[in-house]
C-alpha angles and dihedrals in degrees: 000000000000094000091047093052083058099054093048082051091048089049100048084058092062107043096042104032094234114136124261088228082052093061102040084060098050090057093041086062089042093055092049085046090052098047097047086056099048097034102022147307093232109060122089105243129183121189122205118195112191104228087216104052103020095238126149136203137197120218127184113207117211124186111239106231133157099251119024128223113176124030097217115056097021142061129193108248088241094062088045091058091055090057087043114355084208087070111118128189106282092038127121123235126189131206120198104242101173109166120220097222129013097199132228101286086046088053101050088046089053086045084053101045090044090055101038079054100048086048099054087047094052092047085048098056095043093055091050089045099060091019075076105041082054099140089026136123114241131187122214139146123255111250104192137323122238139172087350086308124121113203109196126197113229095185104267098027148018137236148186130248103189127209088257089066098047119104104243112253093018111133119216128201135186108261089027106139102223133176117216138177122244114231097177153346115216127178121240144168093256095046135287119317121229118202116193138167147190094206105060114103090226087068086061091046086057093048092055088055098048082050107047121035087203085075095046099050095048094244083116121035119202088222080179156028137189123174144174100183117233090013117054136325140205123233119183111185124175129178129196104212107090091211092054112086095213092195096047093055091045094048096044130203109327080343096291092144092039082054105051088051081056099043080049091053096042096250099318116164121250122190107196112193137168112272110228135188084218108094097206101040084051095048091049087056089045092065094047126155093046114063136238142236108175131349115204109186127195105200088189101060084021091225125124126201112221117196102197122181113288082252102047089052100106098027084064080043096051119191121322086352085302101141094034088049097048091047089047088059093042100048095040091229133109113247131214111178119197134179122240090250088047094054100046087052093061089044093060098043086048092050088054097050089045077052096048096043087045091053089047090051092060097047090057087049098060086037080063096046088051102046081048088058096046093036078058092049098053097044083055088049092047088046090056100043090053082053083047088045099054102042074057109058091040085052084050089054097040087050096043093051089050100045091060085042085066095034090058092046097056086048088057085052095055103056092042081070083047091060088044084049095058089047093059094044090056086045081055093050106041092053082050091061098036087070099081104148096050121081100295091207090050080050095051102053085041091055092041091055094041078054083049099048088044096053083041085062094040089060098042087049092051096046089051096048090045081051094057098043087048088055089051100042084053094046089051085042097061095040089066100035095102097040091046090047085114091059094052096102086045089049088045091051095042091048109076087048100052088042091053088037089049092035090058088046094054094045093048086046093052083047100053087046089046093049094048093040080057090045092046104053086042084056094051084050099050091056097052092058076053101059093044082053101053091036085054078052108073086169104073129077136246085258102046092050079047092051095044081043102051098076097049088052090052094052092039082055098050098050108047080050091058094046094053090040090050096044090043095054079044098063102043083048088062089040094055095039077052100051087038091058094046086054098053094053100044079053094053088046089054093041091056090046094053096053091044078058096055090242112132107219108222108252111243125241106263105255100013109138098002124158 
């Protein structure tokens, strides 16, 4: 019974290509698992099956302590060293435990062990079988077809070829011997998953190298490939001997190799070209078997632009932009193809725009010339305005200082008449009192209207000569109007001052003239009641009446002086304020002019020429 478990295994070995070792394995578990389940779980079992007879024993292993615990899967030290007295604690004794009979249940769990185990070391190896062919051609009959799946037996397994991986318009048959390329080998629960195809280029690459011994010896290298499965495909071959033609060989005598990679692939075209470092000579063979005029590449961008004769264009195009497409995936570049009309087209269109933007280069150019110029124009004009400005602003100062020179010199004037007026006014008085045998009352009233006339003409001198000094400040004014158009806004900010300043002065002056009118004709009035009074007094002498008389008259006199002095500053104050107004708007006219005019007034010094 032994012997003949060998020679199954054995054959086994054979007929399913698992290992003898693998095997022996697989019914050593099954044993232990067998025994555990007939004798306990719990006990540490090993099996030993001899590979020349066939026989197997069962050992229990026990570990050696001081105090045991439990009987099992322990031994006292003391009981190990009976069995070897070199046993130490920690050690591991076994005890043959072979049973003579498993039983029925312990023999189905081992059938099923062995089987499970036979199973997992079938799918293994045939996992590690095709998990190395991965990028390989393999051969195998279709099986069946099913759901536009062909499933095709490869001997010890099966695998799928889906409808993605088929070659469009290739008819498959049960019994039909394929080759197909293996993209990849996964693990499953079922079993490991083969995934092949007949589209892939690396299928075509394969084929190359079952058909000519050059590429699978390395004398010839497929540096490319480019594919459209079931239409046309792209080969680039190099070699790098010089003495090897790489085409030739792939081609073949009279294309026989060539031709049994097309009969494979049910008469799809193959386009076989010299590989080459040189972008533009490689991109030139990608695109036979068109031909080619000029190749400019852009390694940048890595495009190229090929110019190709009017009649090859859409033979470099191919049908539906197939050649141009498929050299465009072999080469790595991206490809525009252009006919020699078209080209020179686009030459000409791109040298008339180079003309017109030079053109307007130099347009722009002479725009800028002539915005420098005038740049440089307007810097000189500014440059004179600022000088203009200036003079202009010195002439304003000049003409503003003057013109209070003269305006405190007519005030000096003024109240020079003012001095005459008051001397006249002591001439009227004193006649007034001179006149002592007359009706002193009569005198009196004579004395006061002759104080009255003579502050009349006072005034009317005054206003003349105000008058006049208005006309002339106007005139000068209006002289220096357009060279003192920059002070306007000083003159604009000063002017309501002065005018308050001026205003006050003329109303405190009208008072004052009001005030010693009023005293004055009191005055008049009081000596007259004098009079009355000494003339009531026959007792007393001419000097005595003189005496009494003198500081009245000196009152009367001063004032009637102060009045006509008041009322005569007052009215050059209103006259100045009058002539001063007049200016500053005839300024501010000039000055709006000025800047209506695009002329920049300089701006004056803060302070310079205030009153």
């Amino acid at each position: 019974m032994n012997a003949e478990l060998l020679s199954a295994l054995k054959d086994l070995e054979r007929e399913r290509g698992i290992e003898f070792e693998v095997l022996v394995d697989a019914i050593e578990a099954a044993l232990i698992s067998a025994y555990k389940k007939n004798f306990g779980a719990a006990q540490n079992v090993r099996v030993y099956i001899d590979r020349d007879t066939g026989e197997f024993k069962v050992f229990t292993r026990k570990n050696v302590v001081e105090t045991v615990s439990d009987a099992k899967t322990e031994v006292g030290l003391e009981d190990a060293r009976k069995e070897n007295p070199l046993y130490d604690l920690e050690d591991v004794v076994e005890y043959e435990v072979t049973p003579r009979d498993f039983g029925r249940i312990a023999a189905q769990t081992a059938k099923q062990v062995v089987v499970q185990r036979l199973r997992e070391a079938e799918r293994d190896m045939i996992f590690e079988k095709y998990n190395s062919q991965k990028g390989d051609v393999v051969t195998g009959i279709i099986h069946r077809c099913e759901n536009r799946s062909v499933y095709i037996d490869m001997g010890n397994t099966e695998v799928c070829l889906s409808q993605n991986e088929q070659i469009p318009g290739e008819e498959y048959a049960p019994g039909m011997r394929v080759k197909a390329y293996i993209i990849d080998v996964k693990k499953t629960t079922k079993g490991p998953q083969i995934q092949v195809s007949r589209t892939h280029p690396g299928f075509l690459e394969r084929l190359f190298e079952l058909e000519v011994p050059e590429i699978l010896n390395g004398v010839i290298e497929v540096k490319s490939v480019a594919r459209e499965a079931g239409y046309r495909s792209k080969v680039a071959v190099w070699s790098e001997n010089a003495n090897v033609d790489a085409l030739g060989a792939c081609v073949g005598s009279k294309g026989m190799r060539v031709q049994a990679v097309v009969s494979e692939l049910r008469g799809e075209k193959i386009d076989v070209i010299k590989w080459s470092d040189e972008p533009a000579e490689f991109i030139a063979s990608a695109l036979s078997p068109a031909k080619v005029v000029s190749v400019d590449t852009f390694p940048g961008e890595k495009g190229a632009q090929v110019v190709v004769p009017d009649y090859q264009l859409s033979l470099a195009i191919g049908k539906e932009g197939q050649n141009a497409r498929l050299a465009a995936k072999l080469t790595g570049w991206k490809i525009d193809i252009k006919s020699e009309t078209q080209m020179s087209q686009i030459l000409s269109a791109r040298l008339e725009e180079e003309r017109r933007a030079a053109a307007e280069a130099a347009e722009a150019a002479a725009e800028a010339a002539e915005a420098a110029a005038e740049a440089a124009e307007a810097a000189e004009a500014a440059a004179e305005a600022a000088a203009a400005s200036a003079e202009a602003t010195e002439a304003a100062n000049a003409a503003e200082d003057e013109y209070l020179a003269e305006v405190e010199a007519e005030a000096d004037g003024y109240l020079a008449a003012a001095g005459e007026a008051d001397g006249d006014g002591d001439g009227y008085l004193a006649a007034a009192d001179g006149d002592e045998g007359g009706d002193r009352t009569a005198s009196v009233g004579s004395g006061a209207g002759q104080a009255t006339n003579a502050k009349t003409k006072a005034k009317a001198k005054a206003k003349g000569q105000a008058a006049g000094a208005e006309a002339e400040a106007r005139t000068e004014a209006d002289g220096s109007a357009g060279e003192a158009g920059e002070t306007a806004t000083v003159a604009k900010r000063r002017a309501p001052r002065r005018t308050a300043a001026k205003g006050q002065a003329a109303v405190a002056a009208e008072a004052v003239a009001a005030e010693a009118e009023s005293e004055a004709e009191s005055q008049a009035a009081g000596t007259a009641e004098v009079g009355e009074a000494d003339e009531a007094d026959p007792g007393d002498g001419p000097a005595t009446v003189a005496k009494r008389r003198a500081p009245r008259r000196t009152a009367a006199k001063g004032q009637a002086a102060a009045a006509a002095e008041a009322e005569a500053a007052g009215q050059a104050i209103a006259a100045n304020v009058d002539a001063e107004a007049q200016a500053t708007a005839s300024a501010e006219a000039s000055a709006q002019a000025a800047v209506a005019g695009g002329e920049k007034p300089a701006r004056r010094k803060r302070g310079a020429g205030a009153v």
